[in-house]
Backbone as ProteinMPNN parsed JSONL, in Angstrom:
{"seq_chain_A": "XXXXXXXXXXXXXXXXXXXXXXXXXXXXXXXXXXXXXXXXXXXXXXXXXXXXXXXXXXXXXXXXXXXXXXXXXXXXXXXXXXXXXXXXXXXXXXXXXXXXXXXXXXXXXXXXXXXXXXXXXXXXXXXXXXXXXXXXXXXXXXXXXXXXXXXXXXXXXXXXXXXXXXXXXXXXXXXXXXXXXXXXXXXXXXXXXXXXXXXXXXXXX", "coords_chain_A": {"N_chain_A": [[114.616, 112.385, 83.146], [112.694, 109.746, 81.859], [113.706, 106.326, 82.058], [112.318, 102.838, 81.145], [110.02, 103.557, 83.068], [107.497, 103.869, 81.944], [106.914, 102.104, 79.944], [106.645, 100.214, 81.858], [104.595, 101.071, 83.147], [102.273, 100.206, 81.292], [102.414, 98.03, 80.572], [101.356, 97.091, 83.795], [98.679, 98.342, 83.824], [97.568, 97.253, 81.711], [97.487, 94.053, 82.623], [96.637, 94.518, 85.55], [94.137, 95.448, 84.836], [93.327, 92.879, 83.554], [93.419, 91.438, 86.217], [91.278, 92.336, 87.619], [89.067, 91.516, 85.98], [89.159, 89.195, 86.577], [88.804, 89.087, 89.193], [86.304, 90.445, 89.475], [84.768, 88.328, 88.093], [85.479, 86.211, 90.313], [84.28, 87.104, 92.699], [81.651, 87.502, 91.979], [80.432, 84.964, 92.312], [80.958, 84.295, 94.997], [79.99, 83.833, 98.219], [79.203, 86.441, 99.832], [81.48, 87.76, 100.484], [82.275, 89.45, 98.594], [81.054, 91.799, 98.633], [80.969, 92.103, 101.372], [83.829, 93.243, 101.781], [83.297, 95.557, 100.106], [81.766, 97.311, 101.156], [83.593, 97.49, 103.171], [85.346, 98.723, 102.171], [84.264, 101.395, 101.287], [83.671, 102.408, 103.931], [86.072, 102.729, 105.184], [87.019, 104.762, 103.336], [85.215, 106.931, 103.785], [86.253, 107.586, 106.2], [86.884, 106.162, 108.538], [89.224, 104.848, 109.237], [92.212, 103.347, 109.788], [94.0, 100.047, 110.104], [97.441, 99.52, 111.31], [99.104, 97.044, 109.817], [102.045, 96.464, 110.163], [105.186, 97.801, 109.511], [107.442, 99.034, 106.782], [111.33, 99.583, 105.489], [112.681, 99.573, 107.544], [115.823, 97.696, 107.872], [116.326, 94.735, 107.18], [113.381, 94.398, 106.895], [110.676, 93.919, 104.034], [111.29, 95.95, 102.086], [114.375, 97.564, 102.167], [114.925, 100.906, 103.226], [115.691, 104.519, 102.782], [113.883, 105.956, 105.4], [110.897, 104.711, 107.028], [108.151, 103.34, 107.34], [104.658, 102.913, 108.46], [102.237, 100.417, 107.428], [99.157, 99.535, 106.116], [96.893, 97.48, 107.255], [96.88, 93.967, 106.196], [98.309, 94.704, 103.383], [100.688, 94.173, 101.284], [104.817, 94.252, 100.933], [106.98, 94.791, 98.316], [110.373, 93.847, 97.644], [111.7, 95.722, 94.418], [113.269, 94.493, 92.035], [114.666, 95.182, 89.149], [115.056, 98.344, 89.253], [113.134, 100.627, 87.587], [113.586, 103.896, 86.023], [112.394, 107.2, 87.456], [112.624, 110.363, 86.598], [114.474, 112.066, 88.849], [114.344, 109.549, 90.589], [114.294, 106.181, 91.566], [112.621, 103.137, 91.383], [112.484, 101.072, 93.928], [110.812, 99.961, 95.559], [107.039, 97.678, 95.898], [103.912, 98.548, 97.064], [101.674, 96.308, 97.703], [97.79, 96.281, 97.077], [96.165, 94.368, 96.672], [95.625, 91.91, 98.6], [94.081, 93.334, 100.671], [91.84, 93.488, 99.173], [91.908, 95.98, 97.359], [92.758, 96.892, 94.557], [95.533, 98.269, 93.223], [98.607, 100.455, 93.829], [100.915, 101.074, 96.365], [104.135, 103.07, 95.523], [107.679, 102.842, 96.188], [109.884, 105.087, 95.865], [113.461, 105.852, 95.431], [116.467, 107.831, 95.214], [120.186, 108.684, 94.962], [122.223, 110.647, 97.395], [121.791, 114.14, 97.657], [121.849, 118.13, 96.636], [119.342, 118.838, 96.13], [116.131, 119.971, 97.183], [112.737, 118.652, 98.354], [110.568, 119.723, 97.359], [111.809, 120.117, 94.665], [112.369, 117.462, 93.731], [110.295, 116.33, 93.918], [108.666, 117.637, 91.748], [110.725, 116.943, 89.372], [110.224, 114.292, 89.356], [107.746, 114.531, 88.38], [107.756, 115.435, 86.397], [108.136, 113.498, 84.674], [105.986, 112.3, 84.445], [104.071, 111.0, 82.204], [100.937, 111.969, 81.166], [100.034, 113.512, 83.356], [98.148, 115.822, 84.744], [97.075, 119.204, 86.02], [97.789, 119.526, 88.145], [98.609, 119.982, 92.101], [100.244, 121.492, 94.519], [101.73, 120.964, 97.969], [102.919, 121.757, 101.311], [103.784, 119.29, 103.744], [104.434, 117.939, 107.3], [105.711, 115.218, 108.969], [106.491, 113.743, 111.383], [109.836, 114.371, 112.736], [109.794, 115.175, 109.811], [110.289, 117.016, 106.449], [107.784, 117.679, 103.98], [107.299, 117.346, 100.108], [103.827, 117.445, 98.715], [102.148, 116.146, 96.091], [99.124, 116.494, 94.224], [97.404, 115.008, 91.631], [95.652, 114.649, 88.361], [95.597, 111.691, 86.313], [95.886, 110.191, 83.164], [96.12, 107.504, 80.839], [95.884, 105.599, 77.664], [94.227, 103.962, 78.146], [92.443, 104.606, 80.082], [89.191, 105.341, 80.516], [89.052, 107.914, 81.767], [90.083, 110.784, 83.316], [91.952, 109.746, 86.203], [92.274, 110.306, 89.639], [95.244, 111.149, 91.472], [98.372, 110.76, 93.538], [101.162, 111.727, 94.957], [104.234, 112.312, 97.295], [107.055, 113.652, 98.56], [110.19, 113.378, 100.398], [113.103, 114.267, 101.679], [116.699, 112.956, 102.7], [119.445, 112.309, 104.686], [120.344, 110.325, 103.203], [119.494, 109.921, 100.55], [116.874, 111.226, 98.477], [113.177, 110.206, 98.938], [110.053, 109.408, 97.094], [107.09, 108.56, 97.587], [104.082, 106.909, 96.038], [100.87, 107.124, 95.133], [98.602, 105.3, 93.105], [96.106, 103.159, 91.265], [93.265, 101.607, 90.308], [91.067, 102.971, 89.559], [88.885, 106.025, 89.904], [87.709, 105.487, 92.108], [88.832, 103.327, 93.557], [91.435, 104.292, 94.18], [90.393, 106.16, 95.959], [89.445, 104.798, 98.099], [91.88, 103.614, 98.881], [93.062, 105.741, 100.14], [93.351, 105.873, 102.5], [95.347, 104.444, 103.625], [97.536, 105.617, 102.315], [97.742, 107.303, 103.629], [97.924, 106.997, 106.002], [100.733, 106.18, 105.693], [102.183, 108.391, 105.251], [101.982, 110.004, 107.655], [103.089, 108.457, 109.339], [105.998, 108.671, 108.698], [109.066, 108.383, 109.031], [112.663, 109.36, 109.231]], "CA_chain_A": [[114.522, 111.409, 82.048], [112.195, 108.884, 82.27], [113.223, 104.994, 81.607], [111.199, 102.162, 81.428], [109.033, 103.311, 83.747], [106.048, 104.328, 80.477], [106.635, 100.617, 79.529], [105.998, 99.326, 83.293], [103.117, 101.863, 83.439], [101.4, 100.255, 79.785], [101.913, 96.64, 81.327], [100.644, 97.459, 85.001], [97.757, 98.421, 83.313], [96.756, 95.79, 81.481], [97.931, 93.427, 84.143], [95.628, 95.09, 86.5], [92.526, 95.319, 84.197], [92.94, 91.502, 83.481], [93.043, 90.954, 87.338], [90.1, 93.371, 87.663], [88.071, 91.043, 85.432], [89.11, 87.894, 86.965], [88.138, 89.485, 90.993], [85.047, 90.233, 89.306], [83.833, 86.729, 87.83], [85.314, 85.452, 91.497], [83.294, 87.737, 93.385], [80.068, 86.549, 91.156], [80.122, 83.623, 92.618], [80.788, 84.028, 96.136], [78.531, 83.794, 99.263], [79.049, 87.709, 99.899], [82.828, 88.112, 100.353], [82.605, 90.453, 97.533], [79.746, 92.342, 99.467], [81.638, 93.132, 102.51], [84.546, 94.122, 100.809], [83.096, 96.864, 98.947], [81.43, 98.125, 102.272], [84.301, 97.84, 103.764], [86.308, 100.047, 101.558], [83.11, 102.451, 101.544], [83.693, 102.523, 105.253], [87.358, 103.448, 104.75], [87.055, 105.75, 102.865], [84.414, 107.828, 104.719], [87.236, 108.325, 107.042], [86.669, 105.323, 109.966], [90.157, 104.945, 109.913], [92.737, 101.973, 109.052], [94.886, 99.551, 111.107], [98.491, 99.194, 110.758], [99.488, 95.856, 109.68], [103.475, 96.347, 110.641], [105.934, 98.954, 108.724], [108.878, 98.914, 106.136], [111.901, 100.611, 105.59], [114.299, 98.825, 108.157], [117.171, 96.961, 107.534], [115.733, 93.076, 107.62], [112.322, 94.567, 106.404], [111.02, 93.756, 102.89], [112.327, 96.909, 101.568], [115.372, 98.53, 103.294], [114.776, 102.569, 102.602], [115.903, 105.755, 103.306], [112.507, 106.122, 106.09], [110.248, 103.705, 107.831], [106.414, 104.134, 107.444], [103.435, 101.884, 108.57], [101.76, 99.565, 106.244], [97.907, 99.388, 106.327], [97.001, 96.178, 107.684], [97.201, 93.188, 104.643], [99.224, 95.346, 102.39], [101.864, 93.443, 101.496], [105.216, 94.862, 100.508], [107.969, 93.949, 97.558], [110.943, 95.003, 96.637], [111.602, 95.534, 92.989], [114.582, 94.063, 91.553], [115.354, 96.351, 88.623], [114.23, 99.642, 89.182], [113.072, 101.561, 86.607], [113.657, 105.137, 86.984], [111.688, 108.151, 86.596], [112.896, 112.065, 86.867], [115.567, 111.611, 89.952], [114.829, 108.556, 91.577], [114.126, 105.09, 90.708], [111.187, 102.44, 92.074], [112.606, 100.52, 94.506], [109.654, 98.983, 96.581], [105.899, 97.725, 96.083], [103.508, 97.775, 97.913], [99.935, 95.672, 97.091], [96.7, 96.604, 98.267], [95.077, 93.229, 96.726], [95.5, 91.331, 99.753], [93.401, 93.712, 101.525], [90.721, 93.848, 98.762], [91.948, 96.83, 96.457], [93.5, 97.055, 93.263], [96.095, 99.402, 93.491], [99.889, 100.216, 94.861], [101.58, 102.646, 96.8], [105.185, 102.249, 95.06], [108.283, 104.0, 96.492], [111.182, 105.219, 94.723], [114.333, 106.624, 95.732], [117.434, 108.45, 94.535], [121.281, 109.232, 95.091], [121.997, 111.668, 97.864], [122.028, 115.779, 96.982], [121.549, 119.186, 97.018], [117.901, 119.183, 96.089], [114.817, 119.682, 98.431], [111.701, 118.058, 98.506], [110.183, 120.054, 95.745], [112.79, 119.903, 93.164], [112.388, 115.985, 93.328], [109.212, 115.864, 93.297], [108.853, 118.328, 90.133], [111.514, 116.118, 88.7], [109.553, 113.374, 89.278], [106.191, 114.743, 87.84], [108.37, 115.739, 84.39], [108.928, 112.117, 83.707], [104.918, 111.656, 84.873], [103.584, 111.09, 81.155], [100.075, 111.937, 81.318], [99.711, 113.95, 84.483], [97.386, 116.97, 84.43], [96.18, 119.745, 87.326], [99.227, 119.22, 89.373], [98.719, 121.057, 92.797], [102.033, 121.196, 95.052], [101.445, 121.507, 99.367], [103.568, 121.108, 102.143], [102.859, 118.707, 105.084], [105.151, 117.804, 108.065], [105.486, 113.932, 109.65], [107.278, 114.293, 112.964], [110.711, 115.992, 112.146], [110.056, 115.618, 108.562], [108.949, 118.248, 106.162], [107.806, 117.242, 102.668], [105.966, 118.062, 99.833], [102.746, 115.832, 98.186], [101.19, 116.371, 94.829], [97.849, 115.599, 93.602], [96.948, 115.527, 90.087], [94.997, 113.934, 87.898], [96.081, 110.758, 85.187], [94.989, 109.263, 82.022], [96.841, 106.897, 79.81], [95.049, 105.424, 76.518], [93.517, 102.859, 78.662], [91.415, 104.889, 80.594], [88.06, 105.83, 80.236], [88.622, 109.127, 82.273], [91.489, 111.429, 83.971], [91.894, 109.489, 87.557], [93.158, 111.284, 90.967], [97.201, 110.068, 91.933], [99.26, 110.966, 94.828], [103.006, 111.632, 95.594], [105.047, 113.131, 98.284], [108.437, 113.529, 98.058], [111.056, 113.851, 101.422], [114.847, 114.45, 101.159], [117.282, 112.361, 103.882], [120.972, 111.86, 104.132], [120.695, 109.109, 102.523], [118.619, 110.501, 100.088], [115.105, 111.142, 98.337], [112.119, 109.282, 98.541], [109.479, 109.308, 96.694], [106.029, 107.535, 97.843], [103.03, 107.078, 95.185], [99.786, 106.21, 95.316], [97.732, 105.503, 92.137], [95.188, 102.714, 91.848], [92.803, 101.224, 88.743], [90.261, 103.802, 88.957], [88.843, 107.373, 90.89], [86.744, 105.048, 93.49], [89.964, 102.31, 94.206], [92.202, 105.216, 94.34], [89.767, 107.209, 97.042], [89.692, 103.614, 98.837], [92.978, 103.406, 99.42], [93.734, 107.203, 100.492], [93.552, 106.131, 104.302], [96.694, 103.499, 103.514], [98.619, 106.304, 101.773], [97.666, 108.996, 104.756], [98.979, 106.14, 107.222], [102.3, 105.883, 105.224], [102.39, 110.053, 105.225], [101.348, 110.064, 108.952], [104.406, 107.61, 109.997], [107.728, 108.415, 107.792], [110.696, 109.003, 110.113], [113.879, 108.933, 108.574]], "C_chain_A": [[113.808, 110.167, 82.545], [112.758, 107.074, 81.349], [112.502, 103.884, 81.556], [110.145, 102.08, 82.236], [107.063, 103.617, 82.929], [106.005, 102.586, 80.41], [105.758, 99.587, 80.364], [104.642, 99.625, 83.466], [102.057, 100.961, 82.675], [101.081, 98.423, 80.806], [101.001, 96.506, 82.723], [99.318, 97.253, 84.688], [96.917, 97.552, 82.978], [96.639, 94.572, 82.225], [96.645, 93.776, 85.314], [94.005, 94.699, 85.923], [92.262, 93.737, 83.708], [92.464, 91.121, 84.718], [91.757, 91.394, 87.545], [88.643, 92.512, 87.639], [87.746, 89.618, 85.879], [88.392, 87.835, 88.448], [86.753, 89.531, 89.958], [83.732, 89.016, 88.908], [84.153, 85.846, 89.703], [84.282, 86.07, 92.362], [81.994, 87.771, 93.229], [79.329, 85.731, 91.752], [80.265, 83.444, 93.671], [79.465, 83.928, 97.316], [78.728, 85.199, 100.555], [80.265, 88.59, 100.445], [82.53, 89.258, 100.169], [82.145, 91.78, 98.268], [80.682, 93.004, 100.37], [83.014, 93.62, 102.209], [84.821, 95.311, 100.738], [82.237, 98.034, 100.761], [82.607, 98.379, 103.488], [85.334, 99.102, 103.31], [85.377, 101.179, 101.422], [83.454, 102.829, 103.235], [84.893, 103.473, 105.555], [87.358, 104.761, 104.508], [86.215, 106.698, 102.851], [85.254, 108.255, 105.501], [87.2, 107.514, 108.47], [87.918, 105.009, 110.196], [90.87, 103.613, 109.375], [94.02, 101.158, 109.993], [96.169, 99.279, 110.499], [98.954, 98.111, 110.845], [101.577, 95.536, 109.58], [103.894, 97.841, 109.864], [107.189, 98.286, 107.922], [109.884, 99.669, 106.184], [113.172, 100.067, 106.307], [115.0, 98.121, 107.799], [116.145, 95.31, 108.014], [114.083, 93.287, 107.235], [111.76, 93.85, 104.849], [111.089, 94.516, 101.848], [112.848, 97.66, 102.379], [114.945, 100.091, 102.402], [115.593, 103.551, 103.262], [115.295, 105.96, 104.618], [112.231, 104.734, 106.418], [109.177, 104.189, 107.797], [105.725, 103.009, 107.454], [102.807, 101.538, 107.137], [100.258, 99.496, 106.771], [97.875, 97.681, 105.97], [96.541, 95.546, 106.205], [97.854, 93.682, 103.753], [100.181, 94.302, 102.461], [103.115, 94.24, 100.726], [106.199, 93.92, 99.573], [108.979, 94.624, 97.509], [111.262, 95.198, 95.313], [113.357, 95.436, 92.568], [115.506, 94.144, 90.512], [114.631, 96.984, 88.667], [114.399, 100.477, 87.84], [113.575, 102.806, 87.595], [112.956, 106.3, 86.343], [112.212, 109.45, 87.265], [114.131, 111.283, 87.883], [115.337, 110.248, 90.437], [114.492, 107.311, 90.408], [113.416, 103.939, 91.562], [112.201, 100.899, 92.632], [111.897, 99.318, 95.449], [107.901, 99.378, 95.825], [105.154, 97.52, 96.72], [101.568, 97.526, 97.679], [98.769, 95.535, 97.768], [95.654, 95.593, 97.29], [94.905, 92.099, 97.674], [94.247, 91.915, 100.576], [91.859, 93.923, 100.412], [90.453, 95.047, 97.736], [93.197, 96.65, 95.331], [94.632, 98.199, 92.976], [97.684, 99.015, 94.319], [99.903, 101.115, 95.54], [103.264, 101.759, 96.409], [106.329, 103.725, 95.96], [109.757, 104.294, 95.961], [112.086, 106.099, 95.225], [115.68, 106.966, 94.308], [118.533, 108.795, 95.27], [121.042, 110.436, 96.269], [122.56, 113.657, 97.588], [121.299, 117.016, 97.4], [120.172, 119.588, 97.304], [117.137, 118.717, 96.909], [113.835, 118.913, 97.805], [110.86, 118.561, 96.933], [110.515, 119.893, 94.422], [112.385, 118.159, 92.911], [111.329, 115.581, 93.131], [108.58, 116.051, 91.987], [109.411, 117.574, 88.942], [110.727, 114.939, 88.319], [108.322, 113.058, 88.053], [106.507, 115.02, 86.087], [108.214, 114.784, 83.883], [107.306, 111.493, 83.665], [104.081, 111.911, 83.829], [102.031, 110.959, 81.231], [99.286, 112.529, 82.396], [98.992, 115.245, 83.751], [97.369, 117.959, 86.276], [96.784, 119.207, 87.993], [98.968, 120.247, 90.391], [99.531, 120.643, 93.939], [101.568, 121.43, 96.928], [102.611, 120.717, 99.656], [103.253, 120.124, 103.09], [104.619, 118.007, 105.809], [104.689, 116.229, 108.719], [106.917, 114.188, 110.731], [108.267, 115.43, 112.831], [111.13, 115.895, 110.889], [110.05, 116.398, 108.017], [109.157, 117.864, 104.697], [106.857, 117.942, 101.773], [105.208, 116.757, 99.22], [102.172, 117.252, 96.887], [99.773, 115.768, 94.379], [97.067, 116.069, 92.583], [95.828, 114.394, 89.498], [95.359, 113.161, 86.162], [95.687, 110.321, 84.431], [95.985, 108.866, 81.065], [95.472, 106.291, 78.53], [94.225, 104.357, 76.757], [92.59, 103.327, 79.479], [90.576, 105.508, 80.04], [87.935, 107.681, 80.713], [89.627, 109.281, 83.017], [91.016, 110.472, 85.443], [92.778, 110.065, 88.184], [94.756, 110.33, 91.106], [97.427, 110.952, 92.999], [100.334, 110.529, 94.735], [103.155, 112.258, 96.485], [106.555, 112.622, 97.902], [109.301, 114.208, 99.51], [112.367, 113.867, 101.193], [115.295, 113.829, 102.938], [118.397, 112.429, 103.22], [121.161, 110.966, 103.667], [120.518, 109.093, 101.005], [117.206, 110.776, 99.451], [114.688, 110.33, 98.188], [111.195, 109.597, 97.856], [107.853, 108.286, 97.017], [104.966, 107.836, 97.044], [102.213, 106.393, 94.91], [99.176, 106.235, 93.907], [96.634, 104.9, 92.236], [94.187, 103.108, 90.569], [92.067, 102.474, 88.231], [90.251, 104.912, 90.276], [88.098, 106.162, 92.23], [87.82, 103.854, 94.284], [90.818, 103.24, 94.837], [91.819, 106.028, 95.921], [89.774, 105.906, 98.141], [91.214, 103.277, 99.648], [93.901, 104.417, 100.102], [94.259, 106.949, 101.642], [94.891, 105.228, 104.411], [98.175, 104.895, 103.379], [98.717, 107.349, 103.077], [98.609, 108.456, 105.795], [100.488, 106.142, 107.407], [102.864, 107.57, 105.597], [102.736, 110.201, 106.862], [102.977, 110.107, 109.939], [105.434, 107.969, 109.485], [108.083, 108.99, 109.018], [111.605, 108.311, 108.701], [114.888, 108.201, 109.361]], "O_chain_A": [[114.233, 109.571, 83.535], [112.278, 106.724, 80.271], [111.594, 104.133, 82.349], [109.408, 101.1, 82.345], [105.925, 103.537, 83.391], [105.043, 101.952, 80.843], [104.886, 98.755, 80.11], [103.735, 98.862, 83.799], [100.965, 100.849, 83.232], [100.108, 97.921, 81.37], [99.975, 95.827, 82.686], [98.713, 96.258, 85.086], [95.909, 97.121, 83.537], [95.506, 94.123, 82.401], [95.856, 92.914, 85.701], [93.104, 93.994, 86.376], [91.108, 93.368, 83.493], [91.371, 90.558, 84.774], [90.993, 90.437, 87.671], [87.674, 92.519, 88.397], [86.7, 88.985, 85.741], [87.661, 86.931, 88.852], [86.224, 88.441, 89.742], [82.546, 88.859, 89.195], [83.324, 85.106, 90.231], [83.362, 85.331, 92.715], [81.21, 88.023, 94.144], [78.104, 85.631, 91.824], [79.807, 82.343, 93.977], [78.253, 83.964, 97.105], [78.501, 85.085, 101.759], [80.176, 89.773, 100.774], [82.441, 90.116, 101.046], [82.925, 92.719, 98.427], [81.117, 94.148, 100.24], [83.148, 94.78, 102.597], [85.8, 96.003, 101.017], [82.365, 99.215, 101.086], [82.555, 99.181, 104.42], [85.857, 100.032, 103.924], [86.04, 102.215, 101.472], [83.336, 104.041, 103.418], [84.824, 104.614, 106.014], [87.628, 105.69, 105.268], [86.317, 107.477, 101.904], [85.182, 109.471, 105.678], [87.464, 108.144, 109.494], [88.12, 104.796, 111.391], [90.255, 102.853, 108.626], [94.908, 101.839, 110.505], [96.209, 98.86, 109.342], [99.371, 97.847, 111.973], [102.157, 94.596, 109.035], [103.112, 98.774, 109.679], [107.796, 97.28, 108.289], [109.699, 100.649, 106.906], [114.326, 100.074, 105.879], [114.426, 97.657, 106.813], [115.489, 95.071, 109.028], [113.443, 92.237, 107.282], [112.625, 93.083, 104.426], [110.988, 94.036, 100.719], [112.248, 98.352, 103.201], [114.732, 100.214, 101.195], [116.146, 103.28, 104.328], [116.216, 106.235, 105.386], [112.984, 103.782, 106.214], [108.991, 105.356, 108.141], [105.98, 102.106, 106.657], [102.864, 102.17, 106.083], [100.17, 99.39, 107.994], [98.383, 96.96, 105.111], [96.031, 96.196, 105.292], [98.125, 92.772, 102.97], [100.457, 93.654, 103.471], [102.698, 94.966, 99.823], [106.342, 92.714, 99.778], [108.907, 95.844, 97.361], [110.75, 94.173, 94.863], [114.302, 96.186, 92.81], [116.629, 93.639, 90.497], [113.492, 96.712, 88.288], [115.412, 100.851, 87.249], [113.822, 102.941, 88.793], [112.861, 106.48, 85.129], [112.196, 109.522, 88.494], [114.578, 110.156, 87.674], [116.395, 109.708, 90.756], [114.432, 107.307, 89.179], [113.859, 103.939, 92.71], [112.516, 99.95, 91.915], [112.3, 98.23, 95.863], [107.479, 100.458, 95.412], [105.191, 96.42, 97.27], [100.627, 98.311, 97.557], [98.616, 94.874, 98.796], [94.482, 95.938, 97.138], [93.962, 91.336, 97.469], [93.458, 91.134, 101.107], [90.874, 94.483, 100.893], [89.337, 95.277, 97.27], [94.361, 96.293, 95.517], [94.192, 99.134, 92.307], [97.997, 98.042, 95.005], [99.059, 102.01, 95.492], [103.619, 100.615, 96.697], [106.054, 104.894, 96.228], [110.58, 103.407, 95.733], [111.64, 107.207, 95.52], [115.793, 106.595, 93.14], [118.229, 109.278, 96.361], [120.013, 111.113, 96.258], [123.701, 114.069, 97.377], [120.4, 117.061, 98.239], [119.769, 120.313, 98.213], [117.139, 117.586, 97.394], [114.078, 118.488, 96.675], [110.666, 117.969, 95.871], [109.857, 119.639, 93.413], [112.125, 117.786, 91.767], [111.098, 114.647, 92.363], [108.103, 115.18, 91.259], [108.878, 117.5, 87.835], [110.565, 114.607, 87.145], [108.045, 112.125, 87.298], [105.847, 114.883, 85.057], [108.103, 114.783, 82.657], [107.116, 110.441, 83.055], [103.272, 112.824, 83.999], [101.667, 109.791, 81.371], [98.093, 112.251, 82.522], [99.165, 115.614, 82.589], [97.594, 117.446, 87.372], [96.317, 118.229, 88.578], [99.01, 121.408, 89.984], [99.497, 119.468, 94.306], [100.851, 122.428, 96.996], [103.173, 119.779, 99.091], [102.038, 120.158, 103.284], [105.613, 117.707, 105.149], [103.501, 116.01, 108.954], [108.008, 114.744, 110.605], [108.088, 116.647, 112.798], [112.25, 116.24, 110.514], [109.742, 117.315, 108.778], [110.265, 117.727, 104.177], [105.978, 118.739, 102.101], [105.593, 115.589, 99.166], [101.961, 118.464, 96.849], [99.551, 114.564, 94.253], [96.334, 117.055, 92.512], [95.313, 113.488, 90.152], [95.385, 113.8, 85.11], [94.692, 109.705, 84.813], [96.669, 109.711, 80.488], [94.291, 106.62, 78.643], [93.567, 103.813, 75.871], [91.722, 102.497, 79.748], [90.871, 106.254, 79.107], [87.13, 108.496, 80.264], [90.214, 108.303, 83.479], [89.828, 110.475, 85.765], [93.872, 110.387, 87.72], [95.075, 109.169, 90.85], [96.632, 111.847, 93.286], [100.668, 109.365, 94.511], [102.205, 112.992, 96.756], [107.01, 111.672, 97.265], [109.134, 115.403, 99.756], [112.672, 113.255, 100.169], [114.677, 114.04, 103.982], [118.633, 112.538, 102.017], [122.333, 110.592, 103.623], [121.227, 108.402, 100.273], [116.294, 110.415, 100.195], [115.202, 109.442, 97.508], [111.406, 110.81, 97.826], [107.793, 107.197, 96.447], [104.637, 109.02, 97.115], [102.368, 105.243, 94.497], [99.233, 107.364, 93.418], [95.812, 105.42, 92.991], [94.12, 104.181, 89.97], [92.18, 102.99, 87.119], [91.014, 104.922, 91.242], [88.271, 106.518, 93.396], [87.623, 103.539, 95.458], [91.011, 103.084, 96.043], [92.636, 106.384, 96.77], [90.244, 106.253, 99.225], [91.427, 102.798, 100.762], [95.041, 104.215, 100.518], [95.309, 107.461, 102.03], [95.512, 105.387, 105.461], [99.229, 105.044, 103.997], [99.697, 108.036, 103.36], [99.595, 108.978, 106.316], [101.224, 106.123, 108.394], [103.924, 107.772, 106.189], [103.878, 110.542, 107.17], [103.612, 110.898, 110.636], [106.278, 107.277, 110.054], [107.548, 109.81, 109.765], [111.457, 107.471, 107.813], [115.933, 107.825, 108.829]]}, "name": "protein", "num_of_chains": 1, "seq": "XXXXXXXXXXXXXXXXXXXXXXXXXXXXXXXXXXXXXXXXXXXXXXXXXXXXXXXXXXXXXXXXXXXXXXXXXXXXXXXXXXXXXXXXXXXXXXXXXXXXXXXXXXXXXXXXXXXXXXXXXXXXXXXXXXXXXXXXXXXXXXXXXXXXXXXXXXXXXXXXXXXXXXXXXXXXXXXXXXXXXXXXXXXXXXXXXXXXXXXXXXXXX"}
């Protein structure tokens, strides 16, 4: 069952595409900021690689979690102070990749601890994921994790065109997480992959 998280989605949105428009008149006017930037996230996202600017997750962090996973350097993280909730869990932490120059989160959402694996929660997840399409399901392993990741493709009534997303979903005694990348459009989204791979890379529980 999904609650307010359609509502959060509709605002985000617009929210975003205002900021969008405002980086773009600042970036107008600079003396080539904007410029390296955009070559820098071109760079990125060729695959040169991304520095870790600390991690979250611990106790005294700025979200305690289930896990612990590196932060791509400037990210900054939040935590969210009512969580919506979507399918099993519910959005606990953000984390903002306009510090570093992209538009976009990786948000992470947990849930109660239980019977269900990695799949089931993520499935769960993807039920409540209004607008998802071309859902394809893999495993992948981070030290002695083992999780699964989804990657589909999204469109609400604000976009011009289905864009790529990213989840994974791990189960702990504490219990599931949820980590999800989205991000304004297909070329912010592909920009920010090497952040989300970092976060994948690193989880310990």
């Amino acid at each position: 069952m999904l609650v307010g998280a359609g509502n959060r989605r509709r605002g985000l949105v617009q929210v975003t595409l205002l900021v969008a428009a405002l980086a773009g008149c600042s970036q107008a006017a600079d003396d080539g900021t904007g410029a390296r930037a955009s070559a820098s996230a071109k760079a990125t996202a060729a695959g040169t690689g991304v520095r870790s600017g600390g991690s979250i997750g611990a106790a005294g962090s700025a979200c305690a979690l289930p896990v612990t996973f590196d932060l791509a350097e400037d990210w900054t993280a939040e935590a969210v102070e009512e969580p919506p909730r979507q399918g099993p869990v519910a959005l606990v932490c953000e984390v903002d990749a306009k510090p570093a120059g992209h538009i976009g989160f990786l948000r992470v959402w947990t849930g109660a601890p239980g019977a269900d694996d990695a799949r089931t929660v993520l499935k769960g997840f993807m039920a409540a994921e209004t607008g998802a399409t071309k859902a394809r399901y893999s495993e992948f392993t981070a030290g002695a994790l083992t999780g699964v990741e989804v990657e589909y493709l999204y469109k609400t009534q604000y976009d011009d065109a289905p864009k790529p997303e990213r989840a994974l979903a791990v189960t702990t005694p504490r219990g599931p997480v949820v980590v999800h990348l989205g991000g304004l459009d297909t070329g912010e989204h592909e920009a920010m992959l090497p952040a989300y791979e970092l976060a994948k890379r690193s989880l310990k529980a």
